[in-house]
C-alpha positions as CSV (number, residue, x, y, z in Angstrom):
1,X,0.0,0.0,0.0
2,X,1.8,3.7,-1.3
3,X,2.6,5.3,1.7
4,X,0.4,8.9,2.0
5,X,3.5,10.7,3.6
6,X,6.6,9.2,1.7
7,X,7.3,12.4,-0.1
8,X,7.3,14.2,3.5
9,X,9.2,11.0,5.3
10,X,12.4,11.6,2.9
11,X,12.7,14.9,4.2
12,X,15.9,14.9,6.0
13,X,14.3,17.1,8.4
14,X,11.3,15.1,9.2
15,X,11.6,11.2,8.2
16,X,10.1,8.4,9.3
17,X,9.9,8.9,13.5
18,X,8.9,12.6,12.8
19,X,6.1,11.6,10.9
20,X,5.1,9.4,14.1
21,X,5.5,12.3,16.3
22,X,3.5,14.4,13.9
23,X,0.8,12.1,13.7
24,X,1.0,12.3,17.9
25,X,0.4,16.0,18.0
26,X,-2.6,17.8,18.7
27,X,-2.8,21.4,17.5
28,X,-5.6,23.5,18.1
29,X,-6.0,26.3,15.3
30,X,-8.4,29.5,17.1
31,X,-10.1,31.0,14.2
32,X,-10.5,29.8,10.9
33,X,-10.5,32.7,8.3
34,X,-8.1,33.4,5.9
35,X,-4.7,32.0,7.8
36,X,-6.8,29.3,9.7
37,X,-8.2,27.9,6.7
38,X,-4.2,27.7,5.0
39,X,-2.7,25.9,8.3
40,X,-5.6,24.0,8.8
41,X,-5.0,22.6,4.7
42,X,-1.4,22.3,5.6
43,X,-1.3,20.4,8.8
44,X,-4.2,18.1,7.4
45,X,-2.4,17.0,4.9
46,X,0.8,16.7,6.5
47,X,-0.3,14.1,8.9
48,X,-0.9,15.9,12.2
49,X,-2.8,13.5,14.2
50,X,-5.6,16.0,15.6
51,X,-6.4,19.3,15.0
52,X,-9.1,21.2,16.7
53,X,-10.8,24.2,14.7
54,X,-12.4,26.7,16.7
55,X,-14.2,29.4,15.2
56,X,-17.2,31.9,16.6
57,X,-18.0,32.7,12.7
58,X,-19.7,31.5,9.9
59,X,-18.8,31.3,6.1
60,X,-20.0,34.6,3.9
61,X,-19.8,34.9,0.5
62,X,-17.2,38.0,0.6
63,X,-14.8,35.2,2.9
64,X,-14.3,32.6,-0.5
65,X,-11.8,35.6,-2.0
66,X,-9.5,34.6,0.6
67,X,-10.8,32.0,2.7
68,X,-9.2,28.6,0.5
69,X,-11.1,25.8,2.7
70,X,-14.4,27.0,1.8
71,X,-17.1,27.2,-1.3
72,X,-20.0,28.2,-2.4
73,X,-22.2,25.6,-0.7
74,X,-20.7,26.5,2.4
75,X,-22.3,29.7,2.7
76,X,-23.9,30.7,6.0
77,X,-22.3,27.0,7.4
78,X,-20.7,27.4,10.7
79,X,-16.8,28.1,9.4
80,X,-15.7,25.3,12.1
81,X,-18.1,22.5,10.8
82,X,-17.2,23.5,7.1
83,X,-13.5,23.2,7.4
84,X,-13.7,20.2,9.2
85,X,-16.0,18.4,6.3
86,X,-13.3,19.5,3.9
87,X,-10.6,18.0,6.1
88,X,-11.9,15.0,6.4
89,X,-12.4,14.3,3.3
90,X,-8.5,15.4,2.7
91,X,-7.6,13.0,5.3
92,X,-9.1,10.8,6.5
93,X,-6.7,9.2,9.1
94,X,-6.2,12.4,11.1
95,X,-9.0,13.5,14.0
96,X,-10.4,16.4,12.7
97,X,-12.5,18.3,15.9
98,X,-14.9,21.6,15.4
99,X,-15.4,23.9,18.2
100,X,-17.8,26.2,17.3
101,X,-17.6,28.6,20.4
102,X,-16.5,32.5,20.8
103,X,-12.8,31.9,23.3
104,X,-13.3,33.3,26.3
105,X,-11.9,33.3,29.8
106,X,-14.5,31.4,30.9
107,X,-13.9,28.3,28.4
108,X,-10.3,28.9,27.1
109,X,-8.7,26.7,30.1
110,X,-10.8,23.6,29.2
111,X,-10.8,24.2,25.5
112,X,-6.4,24.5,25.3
113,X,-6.4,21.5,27.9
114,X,-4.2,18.2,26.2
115,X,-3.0,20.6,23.3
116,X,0.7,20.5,22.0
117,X,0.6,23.6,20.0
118,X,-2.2,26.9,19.5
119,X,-1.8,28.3,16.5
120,X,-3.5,31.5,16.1
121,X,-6.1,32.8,12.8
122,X,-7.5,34.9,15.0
123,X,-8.5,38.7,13.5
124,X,-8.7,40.3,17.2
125,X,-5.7,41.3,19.9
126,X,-7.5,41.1,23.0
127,X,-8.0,37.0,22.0
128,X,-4.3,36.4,21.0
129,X,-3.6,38.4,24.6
130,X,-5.9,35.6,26.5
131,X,-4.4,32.5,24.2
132,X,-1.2,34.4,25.3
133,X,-2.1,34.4,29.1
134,X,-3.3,30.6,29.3
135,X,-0.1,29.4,26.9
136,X,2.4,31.2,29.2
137,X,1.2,29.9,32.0
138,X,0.6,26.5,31.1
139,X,3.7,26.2,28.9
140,X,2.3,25.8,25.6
141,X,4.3,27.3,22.4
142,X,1.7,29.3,20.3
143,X,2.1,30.9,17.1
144,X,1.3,34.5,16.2
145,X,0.3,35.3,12.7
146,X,-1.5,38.1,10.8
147,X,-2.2,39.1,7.6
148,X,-3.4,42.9,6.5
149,X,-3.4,44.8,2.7
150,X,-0.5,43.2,1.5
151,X,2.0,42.6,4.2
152,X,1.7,39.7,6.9
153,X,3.4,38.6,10.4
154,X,4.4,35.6,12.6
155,X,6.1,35.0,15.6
156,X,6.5,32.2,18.0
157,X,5.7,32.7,21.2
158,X,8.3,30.0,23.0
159,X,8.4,28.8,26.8
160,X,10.7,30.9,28.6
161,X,11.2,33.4,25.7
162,X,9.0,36.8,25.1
163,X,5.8,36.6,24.4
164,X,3.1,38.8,23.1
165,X,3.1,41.5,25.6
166,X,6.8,41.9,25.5
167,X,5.9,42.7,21.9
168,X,2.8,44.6,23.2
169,X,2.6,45.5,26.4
170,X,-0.8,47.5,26.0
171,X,-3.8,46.8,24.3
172,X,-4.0,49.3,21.3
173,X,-7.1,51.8,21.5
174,X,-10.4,50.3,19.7
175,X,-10.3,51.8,16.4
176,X,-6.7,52.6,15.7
177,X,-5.5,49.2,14.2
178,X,-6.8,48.6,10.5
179,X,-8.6,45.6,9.5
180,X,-9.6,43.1,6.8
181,X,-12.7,45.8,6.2
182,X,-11.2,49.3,6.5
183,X,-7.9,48.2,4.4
184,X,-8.9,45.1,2.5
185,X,-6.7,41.9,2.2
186,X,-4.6,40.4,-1.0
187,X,-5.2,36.4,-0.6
188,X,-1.7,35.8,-1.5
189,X,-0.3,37.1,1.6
190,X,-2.9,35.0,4.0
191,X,-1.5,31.8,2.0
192,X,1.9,33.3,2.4
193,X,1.9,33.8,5.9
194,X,-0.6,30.4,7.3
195,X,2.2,28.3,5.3
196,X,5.1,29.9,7.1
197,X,3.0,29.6,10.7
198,X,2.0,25.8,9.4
199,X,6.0,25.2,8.9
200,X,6.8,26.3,12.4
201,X,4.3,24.6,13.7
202,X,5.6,21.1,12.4
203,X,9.4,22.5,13.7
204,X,8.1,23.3,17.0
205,X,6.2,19.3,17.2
206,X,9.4,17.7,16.3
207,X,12.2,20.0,18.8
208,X,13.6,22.4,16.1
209,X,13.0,25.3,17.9
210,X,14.5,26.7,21.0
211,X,13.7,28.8,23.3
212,X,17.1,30.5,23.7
213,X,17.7,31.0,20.2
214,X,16.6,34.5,19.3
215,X,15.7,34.2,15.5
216,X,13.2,30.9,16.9
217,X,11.3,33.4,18.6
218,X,11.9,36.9,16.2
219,X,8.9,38.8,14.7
220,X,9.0,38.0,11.2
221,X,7.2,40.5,8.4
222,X,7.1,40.0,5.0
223,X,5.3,42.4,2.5
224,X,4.2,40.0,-0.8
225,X,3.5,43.4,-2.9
226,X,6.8,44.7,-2.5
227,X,9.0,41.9,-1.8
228,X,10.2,43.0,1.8
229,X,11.6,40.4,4.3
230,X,12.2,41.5,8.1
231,X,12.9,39.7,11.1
232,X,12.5,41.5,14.4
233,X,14.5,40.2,17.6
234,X,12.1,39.8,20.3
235,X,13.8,39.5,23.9
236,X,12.1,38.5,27.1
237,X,11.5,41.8,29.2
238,X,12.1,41.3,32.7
239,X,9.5,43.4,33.5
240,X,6.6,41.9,31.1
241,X,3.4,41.6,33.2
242,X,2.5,38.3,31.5
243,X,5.7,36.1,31.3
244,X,7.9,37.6,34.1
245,X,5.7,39.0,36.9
246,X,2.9,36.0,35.9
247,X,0.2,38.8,36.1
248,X,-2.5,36.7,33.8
249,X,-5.0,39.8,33.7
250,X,-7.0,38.8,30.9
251,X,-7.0,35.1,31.9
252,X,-8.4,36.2,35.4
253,X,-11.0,38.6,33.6
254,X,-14.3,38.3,36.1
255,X,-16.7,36.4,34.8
256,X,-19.9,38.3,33.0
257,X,-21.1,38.1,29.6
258,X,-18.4,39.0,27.0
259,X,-20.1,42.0,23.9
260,X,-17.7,42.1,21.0
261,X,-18.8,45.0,18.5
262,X,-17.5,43.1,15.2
263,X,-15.5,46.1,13.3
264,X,-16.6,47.2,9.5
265,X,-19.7,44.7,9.9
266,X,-22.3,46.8,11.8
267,X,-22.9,44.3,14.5
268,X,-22.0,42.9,17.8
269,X,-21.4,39.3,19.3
270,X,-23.1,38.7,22.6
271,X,-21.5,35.5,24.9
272,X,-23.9,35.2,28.1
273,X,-22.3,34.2,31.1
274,X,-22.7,30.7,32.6
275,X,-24.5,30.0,28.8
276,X,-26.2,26.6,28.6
277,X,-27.1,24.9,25.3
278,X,-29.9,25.5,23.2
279,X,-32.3,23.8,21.5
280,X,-32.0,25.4,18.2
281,X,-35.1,24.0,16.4
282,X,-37.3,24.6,19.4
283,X,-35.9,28.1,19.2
284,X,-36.7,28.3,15.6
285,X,-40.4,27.0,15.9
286,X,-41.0,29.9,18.8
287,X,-39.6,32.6,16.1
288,X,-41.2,31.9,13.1
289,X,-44.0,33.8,12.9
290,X,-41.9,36.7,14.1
291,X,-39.8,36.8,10.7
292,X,-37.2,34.4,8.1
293,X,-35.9,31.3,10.0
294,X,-33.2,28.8,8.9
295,X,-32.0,26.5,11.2
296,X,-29.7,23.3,11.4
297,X,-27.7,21.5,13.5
298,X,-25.4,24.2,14.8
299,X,-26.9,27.7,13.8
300,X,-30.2,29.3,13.5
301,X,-30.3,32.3,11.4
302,X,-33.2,34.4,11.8
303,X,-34.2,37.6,10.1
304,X,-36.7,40.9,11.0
305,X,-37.2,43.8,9.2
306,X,-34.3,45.7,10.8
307,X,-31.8,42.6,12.2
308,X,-30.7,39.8,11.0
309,X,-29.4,37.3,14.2
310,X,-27.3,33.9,14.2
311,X,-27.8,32.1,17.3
312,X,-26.1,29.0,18.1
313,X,-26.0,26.2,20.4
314,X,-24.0,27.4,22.8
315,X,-26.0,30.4,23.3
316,X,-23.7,32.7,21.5
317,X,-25.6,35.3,19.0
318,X,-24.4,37.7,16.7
319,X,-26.6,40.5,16.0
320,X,-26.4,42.5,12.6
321,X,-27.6,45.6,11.4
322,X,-26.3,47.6,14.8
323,X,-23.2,48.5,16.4
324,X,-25.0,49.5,19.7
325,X,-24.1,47.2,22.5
326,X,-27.4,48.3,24.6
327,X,-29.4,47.4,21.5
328,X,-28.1,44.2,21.0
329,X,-28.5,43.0,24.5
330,X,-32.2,44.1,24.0
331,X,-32.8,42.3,20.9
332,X,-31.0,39.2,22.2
333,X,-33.7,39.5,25.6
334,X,-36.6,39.9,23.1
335,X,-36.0,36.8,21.0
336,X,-33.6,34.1,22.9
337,X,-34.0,35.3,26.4
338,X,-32.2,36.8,29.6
C-alpha cells in the first residue's frame, strides 16, 4: 500500500519517526479565516494527528476571496463545521474536531487542555492576549500570525522566551488598528503567511525550535507586494506583566457576559455568562412567525425587518444591522432570552 507521507518521510528534516511524532500532536488552530483555513489545509495534509478548529464565525460569500477551505455551498455554514467536512475528506486518518464557540476566559482553560501547540487565525488582539495568558502559563508554544493589505506577520511565542506582551505590552485603543474591512486583504499574503506559521508549527512538534535562540522566537514581516523580508529580535522583558511578573490579567478577567462589537460589519457578538445549550429548532419553531428562520444543527439564522441574528448552540448570538451594544442586548432578551 503507497505510503500517504513518503514524499514528506524523505525529508531529512522530518523522516520516518517525525512523521510518528506528527501524527501524535494535537494542535488547536483558534479562528479559521483566511490563515486558519491555509494551516488548517497544511497540517491536514501533512499528517498531524488531531487538529481542533475553533471558530465563533460563519462562512460569507465576501470570505471565499481569501478563505481557500471554503465554497459556495458552504455559505452561511458554521466556518468550524465547514473546514472540518473539507478536512476530512482530505484526510481521513487524522482526528479532525470543530469547536464552534467564541474563546473566552470562561472556556479557554478547558478548550487548550491536552494541546501540544495553539496556532492563532484569529482577527482580534484582545483574543491572541488571553491564548497568550493561558499558553504562558501553562507552557504551551503558540504561534502569532496576521495578515493585513499586503503585508503579513508571525512570531513564535516559545516557553521561557518573550511573548506577546513583550511585543505589546498595552492593548491598542479600539479603532486605531486597520482591519480586513477598512484596508482590504490580498489572498496571496494570508496563503503566504498560514504556510510559514504551518512550517513552524511542524518544527516546533518535532524539537527544532528553541527557546534560547533569538531568531526561533523573532517577529517575522514580510510584505508579498513589495518583496520586503524583516525579522524583528524579540527578547524577554524582565518586567513583562504576563511572562515575568505571571500577572494573567485577561486570563483572570471576572466572569460576566463578554459583547464584541465586530468592526466594519455593523454588529456585535453577545457570549452570556454561565450559557447553557440551546435547543435550536425549538428556538426556531417559537420565532417563526416573528420573521425568516433557517435552522440546522449548529446555527439558526433568523431575520426581522431591521436585524438579522445567528444564534447557536451554545447560546452565542451575533446580532447585525447595529453596532449598539445596549441594542443588541435588548434584541437578544426579546428573542432568545435573559
Amino acid at each position: 500500500m503507497e505510503n500517504r507521507y513518503s514524499r514528506q518521510e524523505i525529508l531529512q528534516n522530518i523522516g520516518e519517526e517525525g512523521q510518528k511524532k506528527l501524527s501524535k500532536s494535537h494542535v488547536l488552530i483558534v479562528g479559521c479565516g483566511a490563515l486558519g483555513t491555509v494551516a488548517a489545509n497544511n497540517l491536514a495534509r501533512a499528517g498531524i494527528g488531531k487538529i481542533s478548529i475553533l471558530d465563533r464565525d460563519f462562512v460569507e460569500l465576501n470570505n471565499l476571496q481569501r478563505q481557500m477551505l471554503f465554497d459556495e455551498n458552504d455559505v452561511e455554514k458554521p466556518k468550524a463545521i465547514a473546514a472540518t467536512e473539507k478536512l476530512k475528506l482530505i484526510n481521513s486518518s487524522i482526528k479532525v474536531e470543530p469547536i464552534v464557540k467564541d474563546l473566552n476566559h470562561a472556556n479557554v482553560e478547558e478548550i487548550i487542555k491536552n494541546v501540544d501547540l495553539v496556532l492563532d487565525g484569529t482577527d482580534n488582539i484582545l483574543t491572541r492576549m488571553l491564548i497568550n495568558d493561558v499558553c504562558v502559563r501553562e507552557g504551551i508554544p503558540w504561534i502569532y500570525t496576521g495578515a493585513i493589505g499586503t503585508s503579513g506577520m508571525t512570531m513564535n511565542i516559545l516557553p521561557g522566551a518573550a511573548c506577546i506582551r513583550c511585543l505589546y505590552p498595552c492593548v491598542p485603543k479600539p479603532g486605531s488598528l486597520p482591519t480586513c474591512d477598512t484596508m482590504g486583504v490580498l489572498n496571496t499574503i494570508t496563503v503566504i503567511m498560514g504556510s510559514m506559521a504551518s512550517t513552524e508549527t511542524i518544527r516546533i512538534l518535532l524539537g527544532e525550535v528553541k527557546p534560547e535562540s533569538e531568531h526561533d522566537s523573532s517577529l517575522i514581516v514580510y510584505d508579498t507586494w513589495n518583496h520586503s523580508f524583516d525579522e524583528i529580535l524579540v527578547r524577554k522583558n524582565e518586567n513583562c506583566q504576563c511572562c515575568s511578573l505571571e500577572k494573567y490579567d485577561y486570563l483572570n478577567a471576572e466572569e460576566r457576559e463578554v459583547i464584541t462589537s465586530l468592526c466594519g460589519r455593523n454588529a456585535v457578538q453577545i457570549t452570556p455568562a454561565n450559557s447553557k445549550e440551546i435547543e435550536l429548532r425549538g428556538l426556531a419553531s417559537k420565532l417563526e412567525h416573528l420573521g425568516s428562520v433557517k435552522c440546522a444543527d449548529f446555527i439558526l439564522l433568523f431575520k426581522t425587518s431591521n436585524y438579522e441574528i445567528s444564534i447557536f448552540r451554545d447560546g452565542r448570538a451575533i446580532i447585525k444591522g447595529t453596532n449598539n451594544e445596549n441594542v443588541a442586548k435588548s434584541i437578544y432578551a426579546r428573542y432568545i432570552g435573559t
